[in-house]
LUMDO-212319 format. One record per residue (C-alpha): residue number from 1; z, x, y; residue in three letters. Coordinates in Angstrom, 1 decimal. Each point is the difference from the previous one (the first is absolute). Example, Ala and Ser with C-alpha at 12.3 -4.5 7.8 and 13.67 -1.06 7.14 Angstrom:
BEGIN
+-----+--------+--------+--------+------+
:  nr :     c3 :     c1 :     c2 : rest :
+-----+--------+--------+--------+------+
:   1 :    7.8 :   12.3 :   -4.5 :  ALA :
:   2 :   -0.7 :    1.4 :    3.4 :  SER :
+-----+--------+--------+--------+------+
END
This chain:
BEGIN
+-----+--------+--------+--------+------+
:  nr :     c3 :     c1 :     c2 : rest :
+-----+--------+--------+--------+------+
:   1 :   41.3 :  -15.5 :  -65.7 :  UNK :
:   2 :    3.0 :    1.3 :    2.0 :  UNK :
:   3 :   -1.1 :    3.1 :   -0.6 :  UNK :
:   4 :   -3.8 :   -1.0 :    1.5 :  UNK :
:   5 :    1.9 :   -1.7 :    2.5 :  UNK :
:   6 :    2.1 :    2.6 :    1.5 :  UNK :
:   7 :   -3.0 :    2.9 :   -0.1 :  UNK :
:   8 :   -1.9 :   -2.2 :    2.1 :  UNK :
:   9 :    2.6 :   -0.6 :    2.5 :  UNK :
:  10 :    0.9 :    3.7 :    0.5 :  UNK :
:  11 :   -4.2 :    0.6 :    0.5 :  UNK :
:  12 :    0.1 :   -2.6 :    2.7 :  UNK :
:  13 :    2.9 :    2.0 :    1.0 :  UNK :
:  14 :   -1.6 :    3.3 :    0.7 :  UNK :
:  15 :   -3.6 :   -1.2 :    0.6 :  UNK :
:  16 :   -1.3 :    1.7 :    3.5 :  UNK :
:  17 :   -2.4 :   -1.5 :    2.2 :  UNK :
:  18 :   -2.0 :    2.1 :    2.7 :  UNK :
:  19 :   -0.8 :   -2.0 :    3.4 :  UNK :
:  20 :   -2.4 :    2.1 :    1.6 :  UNK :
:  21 :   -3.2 :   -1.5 :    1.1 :  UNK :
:  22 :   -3.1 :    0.4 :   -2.1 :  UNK :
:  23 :   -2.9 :   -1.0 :    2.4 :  UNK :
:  24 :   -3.5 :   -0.5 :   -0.8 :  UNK :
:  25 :   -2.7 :    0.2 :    2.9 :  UNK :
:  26 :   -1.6 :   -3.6 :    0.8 :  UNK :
:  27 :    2.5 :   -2.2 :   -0.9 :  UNK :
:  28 :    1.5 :   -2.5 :    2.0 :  UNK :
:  29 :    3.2 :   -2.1 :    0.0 :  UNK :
:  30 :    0.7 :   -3.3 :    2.0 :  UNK :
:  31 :    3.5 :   -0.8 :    0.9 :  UNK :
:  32 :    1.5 :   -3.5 :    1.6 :  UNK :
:  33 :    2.7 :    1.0 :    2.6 :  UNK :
:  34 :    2.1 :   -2.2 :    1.4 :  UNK :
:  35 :    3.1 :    0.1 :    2.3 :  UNK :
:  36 :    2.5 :   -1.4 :    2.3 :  UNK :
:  37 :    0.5 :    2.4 :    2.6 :  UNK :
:  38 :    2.0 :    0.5 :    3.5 :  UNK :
:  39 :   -1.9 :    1.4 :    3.2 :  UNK :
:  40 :    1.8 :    0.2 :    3.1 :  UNK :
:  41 :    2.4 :   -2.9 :   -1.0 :  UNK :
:  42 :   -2.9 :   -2.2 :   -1.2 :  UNK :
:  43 :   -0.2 :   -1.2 :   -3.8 :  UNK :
:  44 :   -3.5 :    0.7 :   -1.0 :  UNK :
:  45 :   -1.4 :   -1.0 :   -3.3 :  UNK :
:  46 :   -3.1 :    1.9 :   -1.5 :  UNK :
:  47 :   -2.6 :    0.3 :   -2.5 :  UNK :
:  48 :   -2.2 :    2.2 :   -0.9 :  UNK :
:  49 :   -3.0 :    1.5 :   -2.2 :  UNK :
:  50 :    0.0 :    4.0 :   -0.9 :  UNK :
:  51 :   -2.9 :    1.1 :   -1.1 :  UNK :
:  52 :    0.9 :    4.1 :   -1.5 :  UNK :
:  53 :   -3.2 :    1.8 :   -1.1 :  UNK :
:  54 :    0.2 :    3.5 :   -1.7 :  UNK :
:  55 :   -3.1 :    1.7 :    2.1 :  UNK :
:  56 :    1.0 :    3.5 :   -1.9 :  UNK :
:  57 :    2.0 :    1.8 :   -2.6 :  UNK :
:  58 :    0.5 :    3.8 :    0.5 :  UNK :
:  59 :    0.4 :    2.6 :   -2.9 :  UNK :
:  60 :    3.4 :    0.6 :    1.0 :  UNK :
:  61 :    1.1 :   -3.8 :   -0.6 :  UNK :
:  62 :   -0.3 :   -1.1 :    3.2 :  UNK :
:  63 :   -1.9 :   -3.2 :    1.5 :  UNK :
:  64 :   -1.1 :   -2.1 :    3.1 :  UNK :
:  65 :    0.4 :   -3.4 :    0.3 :  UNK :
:  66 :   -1.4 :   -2.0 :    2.7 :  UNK :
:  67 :    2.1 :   -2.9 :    1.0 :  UNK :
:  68 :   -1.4 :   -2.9 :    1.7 :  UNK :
:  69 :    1.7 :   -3.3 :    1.0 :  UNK :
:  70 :   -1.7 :   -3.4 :   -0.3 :  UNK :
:  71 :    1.0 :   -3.8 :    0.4 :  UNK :
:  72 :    2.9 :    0.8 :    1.7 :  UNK :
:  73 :    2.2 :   -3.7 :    1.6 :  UNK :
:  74 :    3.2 :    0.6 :    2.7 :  UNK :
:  75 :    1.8 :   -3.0 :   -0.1 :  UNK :
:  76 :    2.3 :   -0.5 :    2.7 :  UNK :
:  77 :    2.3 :   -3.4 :    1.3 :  UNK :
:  78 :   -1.9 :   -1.8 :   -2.6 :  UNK :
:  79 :   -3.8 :    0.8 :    1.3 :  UNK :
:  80 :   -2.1 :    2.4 :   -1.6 :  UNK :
:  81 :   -2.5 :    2.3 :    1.1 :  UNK :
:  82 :   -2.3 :    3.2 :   -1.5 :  UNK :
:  83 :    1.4 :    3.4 :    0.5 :  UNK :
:  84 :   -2.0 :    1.8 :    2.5 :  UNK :
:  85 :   -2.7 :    2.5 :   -2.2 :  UNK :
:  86 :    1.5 :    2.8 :   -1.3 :  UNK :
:  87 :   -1.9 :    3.5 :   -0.4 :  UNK :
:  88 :    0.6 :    1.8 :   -3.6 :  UNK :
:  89 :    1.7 :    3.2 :   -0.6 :  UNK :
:  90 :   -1.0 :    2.8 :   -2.2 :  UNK :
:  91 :    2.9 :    1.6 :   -1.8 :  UNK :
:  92 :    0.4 :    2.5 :   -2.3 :  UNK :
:  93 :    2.6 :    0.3 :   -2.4 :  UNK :
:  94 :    0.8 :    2.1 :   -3.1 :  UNK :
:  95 :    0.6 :   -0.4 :   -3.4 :  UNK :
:  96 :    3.8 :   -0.4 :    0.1 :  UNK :
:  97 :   -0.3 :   -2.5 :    3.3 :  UNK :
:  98 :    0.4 :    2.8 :    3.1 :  UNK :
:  99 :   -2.2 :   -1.0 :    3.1 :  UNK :
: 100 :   -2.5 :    2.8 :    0.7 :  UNK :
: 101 :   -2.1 :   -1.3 :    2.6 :  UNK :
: 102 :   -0.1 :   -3.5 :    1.8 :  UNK :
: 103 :   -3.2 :   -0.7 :    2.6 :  UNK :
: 104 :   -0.9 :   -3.0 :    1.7 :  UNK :
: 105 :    0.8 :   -1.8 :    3.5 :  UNK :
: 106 :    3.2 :   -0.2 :    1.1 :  UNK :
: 107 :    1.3 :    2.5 :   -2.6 :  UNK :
: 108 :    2.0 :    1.7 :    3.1 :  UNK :
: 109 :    1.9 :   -3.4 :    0.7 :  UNK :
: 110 :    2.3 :    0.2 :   -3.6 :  UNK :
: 111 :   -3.0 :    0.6 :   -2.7 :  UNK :
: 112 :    1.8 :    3.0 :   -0.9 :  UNK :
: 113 :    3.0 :   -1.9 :    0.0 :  UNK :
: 114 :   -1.1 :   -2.6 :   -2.0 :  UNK :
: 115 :   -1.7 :    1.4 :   -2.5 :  UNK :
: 116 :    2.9 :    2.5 :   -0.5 :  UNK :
: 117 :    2.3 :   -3.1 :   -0.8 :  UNK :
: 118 :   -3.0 :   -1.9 :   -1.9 :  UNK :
: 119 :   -0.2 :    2.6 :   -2.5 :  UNK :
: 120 :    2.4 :    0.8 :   -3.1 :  UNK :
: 121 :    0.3 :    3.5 :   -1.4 :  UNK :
: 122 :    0.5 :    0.3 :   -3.7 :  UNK :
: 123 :    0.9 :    3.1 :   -1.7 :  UNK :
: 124 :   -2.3 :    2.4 :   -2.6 :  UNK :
: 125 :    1.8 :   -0.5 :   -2.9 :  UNK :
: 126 :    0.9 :   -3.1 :   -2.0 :  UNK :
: 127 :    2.5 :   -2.6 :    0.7 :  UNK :
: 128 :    2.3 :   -1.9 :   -2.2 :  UNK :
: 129 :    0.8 :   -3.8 :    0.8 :  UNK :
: 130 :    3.6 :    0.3 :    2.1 :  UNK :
: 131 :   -1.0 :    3.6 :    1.6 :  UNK :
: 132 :   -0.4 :    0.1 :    3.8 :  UNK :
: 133 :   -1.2 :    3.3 :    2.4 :  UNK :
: 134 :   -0.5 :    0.6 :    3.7 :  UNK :
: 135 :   -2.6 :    0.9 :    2.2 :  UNK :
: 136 :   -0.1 :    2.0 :    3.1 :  UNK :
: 137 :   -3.2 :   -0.2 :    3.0 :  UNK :
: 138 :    0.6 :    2.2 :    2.7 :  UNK :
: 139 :   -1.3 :   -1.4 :    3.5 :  UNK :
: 140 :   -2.4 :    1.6 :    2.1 :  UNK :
: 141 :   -0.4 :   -0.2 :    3.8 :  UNK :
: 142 :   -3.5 :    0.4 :    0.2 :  UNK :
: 143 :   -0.7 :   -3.3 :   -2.6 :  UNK :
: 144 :    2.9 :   -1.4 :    1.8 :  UNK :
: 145 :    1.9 :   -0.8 :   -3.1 :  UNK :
: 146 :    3.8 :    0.6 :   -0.8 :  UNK :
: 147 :    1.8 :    1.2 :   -3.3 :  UNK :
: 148 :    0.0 :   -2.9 :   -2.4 :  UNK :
: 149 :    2.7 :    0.6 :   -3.2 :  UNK :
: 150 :   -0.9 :   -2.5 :   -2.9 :  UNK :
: 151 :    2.4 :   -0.8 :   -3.1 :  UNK :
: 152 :   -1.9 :   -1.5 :   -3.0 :  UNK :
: 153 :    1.9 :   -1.5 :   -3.5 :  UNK :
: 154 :   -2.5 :   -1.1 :   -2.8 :  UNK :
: 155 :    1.7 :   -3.4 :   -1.1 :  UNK :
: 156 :   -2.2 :   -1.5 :   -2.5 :  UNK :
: 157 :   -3.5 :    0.1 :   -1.9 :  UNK :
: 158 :   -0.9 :   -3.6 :    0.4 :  UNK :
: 159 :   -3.0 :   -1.5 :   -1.4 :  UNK :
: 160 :   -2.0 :   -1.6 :    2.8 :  UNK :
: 161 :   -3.5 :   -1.9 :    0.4 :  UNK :
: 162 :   -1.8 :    3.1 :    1.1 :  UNK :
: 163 :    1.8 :    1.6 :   -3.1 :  UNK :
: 164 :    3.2 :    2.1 :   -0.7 :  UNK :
: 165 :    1.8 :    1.1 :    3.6 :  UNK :
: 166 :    2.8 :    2.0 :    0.9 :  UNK :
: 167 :    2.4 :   -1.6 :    2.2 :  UNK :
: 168 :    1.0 :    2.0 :    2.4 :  UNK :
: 169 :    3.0 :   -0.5 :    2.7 :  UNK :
: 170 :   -0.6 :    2.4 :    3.0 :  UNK :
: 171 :    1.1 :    0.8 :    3.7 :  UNK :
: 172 :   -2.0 :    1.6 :    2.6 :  UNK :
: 173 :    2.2 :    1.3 :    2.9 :  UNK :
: 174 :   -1.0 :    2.3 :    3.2 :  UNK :
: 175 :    2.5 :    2.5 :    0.2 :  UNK :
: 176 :   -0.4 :    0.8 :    3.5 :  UNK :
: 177 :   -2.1 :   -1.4 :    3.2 :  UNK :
: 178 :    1.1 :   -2.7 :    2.9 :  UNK :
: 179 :   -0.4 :   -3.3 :   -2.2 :  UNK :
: 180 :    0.1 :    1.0 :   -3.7 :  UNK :
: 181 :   -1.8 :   -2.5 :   -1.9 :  UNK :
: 182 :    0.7 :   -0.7 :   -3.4 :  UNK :
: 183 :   -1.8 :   -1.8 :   -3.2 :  UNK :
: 184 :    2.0 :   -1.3 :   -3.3 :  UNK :
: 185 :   -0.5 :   -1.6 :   -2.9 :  UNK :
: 186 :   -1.8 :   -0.6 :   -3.6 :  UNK :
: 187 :   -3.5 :    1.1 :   -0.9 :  UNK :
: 188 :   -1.6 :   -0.5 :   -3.5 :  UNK :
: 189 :   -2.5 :    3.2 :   -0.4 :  UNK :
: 190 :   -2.6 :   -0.2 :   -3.2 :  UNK :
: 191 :    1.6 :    2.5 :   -2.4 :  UNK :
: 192 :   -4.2 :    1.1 :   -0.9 :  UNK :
: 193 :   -1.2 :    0.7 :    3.3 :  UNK :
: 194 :    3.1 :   -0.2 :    2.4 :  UNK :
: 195 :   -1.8 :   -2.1 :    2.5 :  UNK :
: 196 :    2.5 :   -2.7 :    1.2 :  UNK :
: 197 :   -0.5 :   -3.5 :   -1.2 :  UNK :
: 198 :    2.6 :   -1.8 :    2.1 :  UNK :
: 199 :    2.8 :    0.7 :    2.8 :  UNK :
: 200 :    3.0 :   -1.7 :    1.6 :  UNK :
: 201 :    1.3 :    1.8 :    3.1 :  UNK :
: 202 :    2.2 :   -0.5 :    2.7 :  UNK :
: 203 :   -1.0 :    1.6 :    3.3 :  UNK :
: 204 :    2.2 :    0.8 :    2.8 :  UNK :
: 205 :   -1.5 :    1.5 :    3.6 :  UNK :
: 206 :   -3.6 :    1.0 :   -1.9 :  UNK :
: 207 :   -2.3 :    1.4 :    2.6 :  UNK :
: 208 :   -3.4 :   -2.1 :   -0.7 :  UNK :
: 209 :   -3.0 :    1.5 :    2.0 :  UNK :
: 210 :   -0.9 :   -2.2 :    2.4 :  UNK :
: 211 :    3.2 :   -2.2 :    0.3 :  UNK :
: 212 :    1.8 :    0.4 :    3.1 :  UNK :
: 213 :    3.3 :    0.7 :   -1.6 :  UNK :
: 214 :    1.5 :    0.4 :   -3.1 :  UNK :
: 215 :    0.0 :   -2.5 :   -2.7 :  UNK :
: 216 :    3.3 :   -0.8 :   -2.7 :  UNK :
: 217 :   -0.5 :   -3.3 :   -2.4 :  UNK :
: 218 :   -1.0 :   -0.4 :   -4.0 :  UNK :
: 219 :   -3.3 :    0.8 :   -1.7 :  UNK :
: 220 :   -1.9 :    0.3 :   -3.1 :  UNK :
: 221 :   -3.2 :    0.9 :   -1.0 :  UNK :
: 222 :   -1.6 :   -0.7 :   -4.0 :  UNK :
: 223 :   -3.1 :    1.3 :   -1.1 :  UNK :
: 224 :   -3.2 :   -2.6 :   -0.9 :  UNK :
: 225 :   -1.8 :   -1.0 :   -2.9 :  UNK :
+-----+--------+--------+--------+------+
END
């Protein structure tokens, strides 16, 4: 039995897992976000509905996802009120979690930006519970987006209502730009497809299209049944 015992321990030991995102064309996730934020001094509490369909999966790996927002609430001073209507974005991402392409209104007010900081970048090969990597984006003037570095460390394989999850701690930095934003903290990605179940993050000057200054505060998202 010790013998059993101790073989089973060293295979948990070296098991690999690989993150990178297996999409299939016409499915859809739902996530519940919610937040306290800070804009322009103001505490602002939010929640939201994300709607992310996969329109199209490319023989290379990659996809487009439409994003739409519904049901959105601001509260602020203890009144709330709907969130103005928000057009969707188009983005396209590959395999491993690198932005491609991001269309929609108001993509030249931080889209780039955001989805730059929104997305995680995980490696080719396999990861072992305890490893940890980097990432490197490199801005571009014409999207209007800065260089973003990303450090990654795979804590734990968790087993979580959607299934088994990789938790993941992460930090998304800009590296260069007048106000670097920055995003931090643990997401749980399915270890099957690497679509991300669930997310705490803390956000510090995020450029939001649309808001008329950049927003720091808490929030999480977690996918729907």
């Amino acid at each position: 039995m010790a013998l059993l015992a101790g073989a089973a321990l060293a295979y948990a030991g070296v098991q690999e897992y690989t993150l990178k995102r297996t999409a299939k064309a016409g499915e859809v996730f739902r996530y519940q976000m919610s937040g306290e934020l800070e804009l322009m001094g103001q505490s602002v509490g939010m929640k939201a509905i994300t709607v992310n369909k996969t329109v199209k999966v490319e023989p290379n790996g990659n996809y487009v996802v439409e994003s739409t927002m519904t049901d959105g609430k601001i509260s602020i001073n203890g009144g709330e009120m709907d969130m103005p209507e928000q057009t969707g974005t188009t983005t396209t991402f590959k395999a491993d979690g690198t932005v491609v392409d991001v269309k929609g209104e108001g993509v030249e007010q931080g889209g780039w930006r955001m989805a730059n900081l929104m997305s995680a970048i995980v490696p080719e090969r396999g990861l072992k519970v305890g490893e940890g990597w980097t990432s490197e984006v490199k801005g571009d003037t014409k999207k209007q987006s800065v260089d973003v570095k990303g450090t990654y460390t795979l804590e734990a394989i968790e087993k979580t209502e959607w299934g088994d999850a990789a938790r993941v701690k992460y930090e998304l930095k800009e590296t260069s730009g007048d106000v670097a934003a920055s995003m931090s903290g643990t997401a749980w990605i399915d270890t099957k497809t690497g679509n991300m179940v669930k997310m705490d993050s803390v956000w510090k000057d995020v450029p939001i299209p649309g808001a008329p200054a950049p927003i720091s505060g808490k929030m999480s998202m977690h996918l729907l049944k």
